[in-house]
C-alpha positions, 0 to 999 in steps of 0.5 A: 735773425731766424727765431729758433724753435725747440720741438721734440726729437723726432718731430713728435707731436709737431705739425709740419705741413696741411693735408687733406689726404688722411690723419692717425687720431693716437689716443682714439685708435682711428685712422681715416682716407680724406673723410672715410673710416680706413677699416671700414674702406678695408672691410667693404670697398675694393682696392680700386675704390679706395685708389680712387679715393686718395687719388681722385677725392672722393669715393666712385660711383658704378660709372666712375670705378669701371673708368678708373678700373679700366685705366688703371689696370691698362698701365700694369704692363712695364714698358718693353725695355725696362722688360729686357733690363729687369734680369739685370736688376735681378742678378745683381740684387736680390729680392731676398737679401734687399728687396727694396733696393732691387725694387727701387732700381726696377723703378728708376728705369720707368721713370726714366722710361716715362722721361719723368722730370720736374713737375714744375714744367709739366702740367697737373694732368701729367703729374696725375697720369704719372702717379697713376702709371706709379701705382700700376707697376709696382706690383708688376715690377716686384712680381717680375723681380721675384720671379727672376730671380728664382730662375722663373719668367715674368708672368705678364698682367691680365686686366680682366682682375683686380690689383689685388687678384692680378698681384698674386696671379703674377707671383704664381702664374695661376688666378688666386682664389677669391678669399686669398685674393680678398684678404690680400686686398683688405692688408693692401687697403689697411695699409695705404697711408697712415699720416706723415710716416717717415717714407711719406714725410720723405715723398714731400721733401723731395717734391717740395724742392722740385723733383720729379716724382719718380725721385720723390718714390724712390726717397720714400722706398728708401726710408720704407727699407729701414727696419724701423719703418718697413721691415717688420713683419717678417721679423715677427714671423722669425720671432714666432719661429723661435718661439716655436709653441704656444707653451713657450711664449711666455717664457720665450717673452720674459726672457727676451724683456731682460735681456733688453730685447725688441718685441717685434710687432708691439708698440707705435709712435703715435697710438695710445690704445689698440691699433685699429689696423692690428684689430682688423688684421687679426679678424683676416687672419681668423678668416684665412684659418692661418695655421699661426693663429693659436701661437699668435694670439698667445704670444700677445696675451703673453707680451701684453701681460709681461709688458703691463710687470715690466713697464706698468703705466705705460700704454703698449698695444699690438701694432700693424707689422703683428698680424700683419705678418700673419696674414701675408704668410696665410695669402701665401707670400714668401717673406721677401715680399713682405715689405715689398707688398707693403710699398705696393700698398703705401705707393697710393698714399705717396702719390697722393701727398706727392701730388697734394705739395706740388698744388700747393709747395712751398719747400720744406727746409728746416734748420738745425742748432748746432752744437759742435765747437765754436767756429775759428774767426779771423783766421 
């Protein structure tokens, strides 16, 4: 007879599996990338060096980055037929309404081009090589889907810019100017990995039992859509409409507090003090001179004095998703994409804990204690 465990809901506070990937330390507000501090990666190295971080191990020297810089941005073009099949995608979902989903079937179609199948009959190297070409095409699929459907052309990848650079360019057919392009690369370097998210924790089931990778992504872009993980930041921007002007916040906040309302953009599962992601975020924000800057900032000097009355003793902080969408809107993306650019981001982290459970599998199969009627015997 299996020993029954009693964990919290939610598996809060409960250690699952080892990584050597990255952690989240709540109570210190600090996150890192295998040994490296993640806001300083976001502040001083390129989107390529943190790639090669997670994917690799260890940060590249000159030689090693203009390799895997090279390499990389060789596998962003999409494969000619996912090319020809991608209007499809587009007039039969919409990069407004389910962008995730249009994103996800986009994706399934390189797989399937890339006949990926289960690791366990394909070598590390292969594995790796696809995880690589994963990474590469997101932003190329979401770019082309976007486009599509607003009656425009792909614009094909160039491989003379960055991820980041070459991302904005296949949006608006013209090269982004280095500060967008920077502070675009500080949110996609911010949000890499961020210990066993849902999504991640999604990516290693499904790899535990075998599957391929391409299965195991698009998992995890199903738990990315959810609200509750990946749909933020938009829903911020759509509170800081409402809201209107820095006058009304306050107010704005009381009132959606006593009605039981959601503040978009405060609160974590696992942080206890300042998001360090939130701190970074809002400096890129002042940096890009958003013209929400002044409303944001006080709608949070307004949220944190309502939530310290209504909730005192309770640790409730600024989160990511806040400054976030503040941040993306000043780069110029449309909110559709919002979470998209978020899966063009975290891909890295999920092809890294996707190739860290094949090296090392054992499946992950937990059981439940049921709790309905006792079962009919004998009959």
């Amino acid at each position: 007879m299996t020993q029954l465990i009693d964990v919290p809901p939610g598996l809060k506070g409960v250690a699952v599996a080892n990584t050597s990937v990255g952690d989240v330390r709540g109570a210190e507000g600090f996150y890192h990338y295998r040994q490296y501090d993640a806001s300083t990666l976001a502040r001083e190295r390129t989107f390529e060096e943190a790639w090669h971080l997670m994917h690799a191990g260890e940060l590249p020297d000159p030689g090693q980055l203009a390799e895997f810089t090279r390499l990389t941005a060789s596998r962003r073009a999409l494969p000619p037929r996912v090319v020809a099949a991608l209007p499809a995608v587009a007039a039969v979902s919409s990069m407004s309404d389910s962008p995730l989903q249009s994103l996800r079937a986009a994706y399934e179609l390189v797989a399937l081009d890339q006949r990926m199948t289960t690791w366990l009959d394909i070598t590390d190297e292969d594995l790796a090589g696809q995880a690589l070409t994963t990474v590469a095409v997101f932003p190329t699929l979401v770019a082309a889907l976007y486009r599509l459907a607003r009656g425009q052309q792909p614009v094909a990848p160039r491989t003379d810019l960055g991820h980041a650079a070459n991302y904005l360019y296949m949006l608006e057919g013209t090269e982004p100017d280095s500060a967008r392009a920077r502070a675009l690369e500080t949110y996609l370097i911010t949000t890499i990995d961020h210990g066993f998210s849902a999504s991640t924790f999604t990516s290693r089931v499904v790899t535990s039992a075998g599957a391929d990778l391409g299965s195991a992504v698009i998992a995890a872009l199903g738990a990315l859509s959810g609200p509750l993980h990946g749909g933020a930041p938009a829903r911020v921007l759509d509170m800081l409409d409402e809201i209107g002007t820095p006058d009304r916040a306050g107010a704005w906040i009381r009132a959606a507090l006593a009605r039981g309302d959601v503040i978009m953009g405060f609160g974590h599962p696992v942080y206890r003090t300042n998001d360090p992601r939130d701190t970074l975020l809002r400096q890129v924000a002042r940096d890009t001179g958003s013209a929400r800057l002044a409303l944001a900032e006080t709608v949070v000097d307004s949220a944190l004095t309502a939530f310290r009355e209504v909730k005192p003793g309770v640790p409730i902080h600024v989160n990511v998703e806040f400054y976030a969408a503040v941040v993306l809107e000043a780069v110029g993306l449309p909110r559709p994409l919002f979470t998209p650019t978020f899966a063009v981001s975290r891909v890295v982290g999920w092809a890294a804990h996707i190739l860290e459970q094949a090296r090392n599998n054992k499946i992950i199969r937990p059981v439940a204690r049921y709790t309905g009627p006792e079962p009919v015997t004998g009959a």
